[in-house]
N, C-alpha and C positions, 0 to 999 in steps of 0.2 A: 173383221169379226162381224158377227151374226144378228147383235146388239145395238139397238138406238144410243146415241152418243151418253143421254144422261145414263142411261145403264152401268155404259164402263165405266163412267165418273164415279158413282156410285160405289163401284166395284171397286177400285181404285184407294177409294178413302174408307171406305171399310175395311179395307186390306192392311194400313197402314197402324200402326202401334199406336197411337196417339187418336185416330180417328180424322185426324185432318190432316192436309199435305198443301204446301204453296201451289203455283200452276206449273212449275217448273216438276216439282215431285210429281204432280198429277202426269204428266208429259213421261217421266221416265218409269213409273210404275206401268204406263198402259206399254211402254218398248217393252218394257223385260216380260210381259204377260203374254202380248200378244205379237207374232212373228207379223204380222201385217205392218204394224207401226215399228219394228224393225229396221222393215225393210224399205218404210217409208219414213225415215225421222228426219233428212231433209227438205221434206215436202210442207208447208206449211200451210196446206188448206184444212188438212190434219185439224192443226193447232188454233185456226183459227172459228174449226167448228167447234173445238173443246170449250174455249175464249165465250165465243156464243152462248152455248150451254151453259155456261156456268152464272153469268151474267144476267141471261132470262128467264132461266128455269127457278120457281119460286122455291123449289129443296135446298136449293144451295145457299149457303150464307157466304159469307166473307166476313174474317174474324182478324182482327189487327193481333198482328205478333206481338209478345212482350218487350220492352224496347231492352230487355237484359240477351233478348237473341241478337245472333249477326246474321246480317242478310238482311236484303231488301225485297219488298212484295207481304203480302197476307196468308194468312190460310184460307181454307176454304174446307168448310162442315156441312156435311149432310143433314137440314133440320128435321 
């Protein structure tokens, strides 16, 4: 895609019903969007510039799940 990384991140969790998606959801909403990360989802330099981004980029938060979900990891919200 055409798009700086926080962009599709963006796109990503905007897309999503809720507004936020773990990293794992972040990961398969950009496969199902875009035929690039398709055809690259075992490649993990991919994931680990998402990882980056997300991290650095001061938009992004990191928001502890409610301990009534399952699964392990956080979300992550566009501030």
């Amino acid at each position: 895609p055409n798009y700086p990384y926080p962009t599709l991140i963006k796109l990503a969790i905007h897309g999503s019903p809720k507004k936020r998606l773990t990293l794992q959801e972040i990961y398969i909403a950009l496969e199902q969007r875009f035929q690039w990360f398709r055809d690259n989802a075992h490649d993990k330099a991919w994931q680990n510039s998402i990882r980056h981004n997300l991290s650095l980029n001061r938009c992004f938060s990191r928001v502890n799940k409610p301990i009534t979900e399952p699964g392990k990891g956080s979300y992550w919200v566009v501030d």
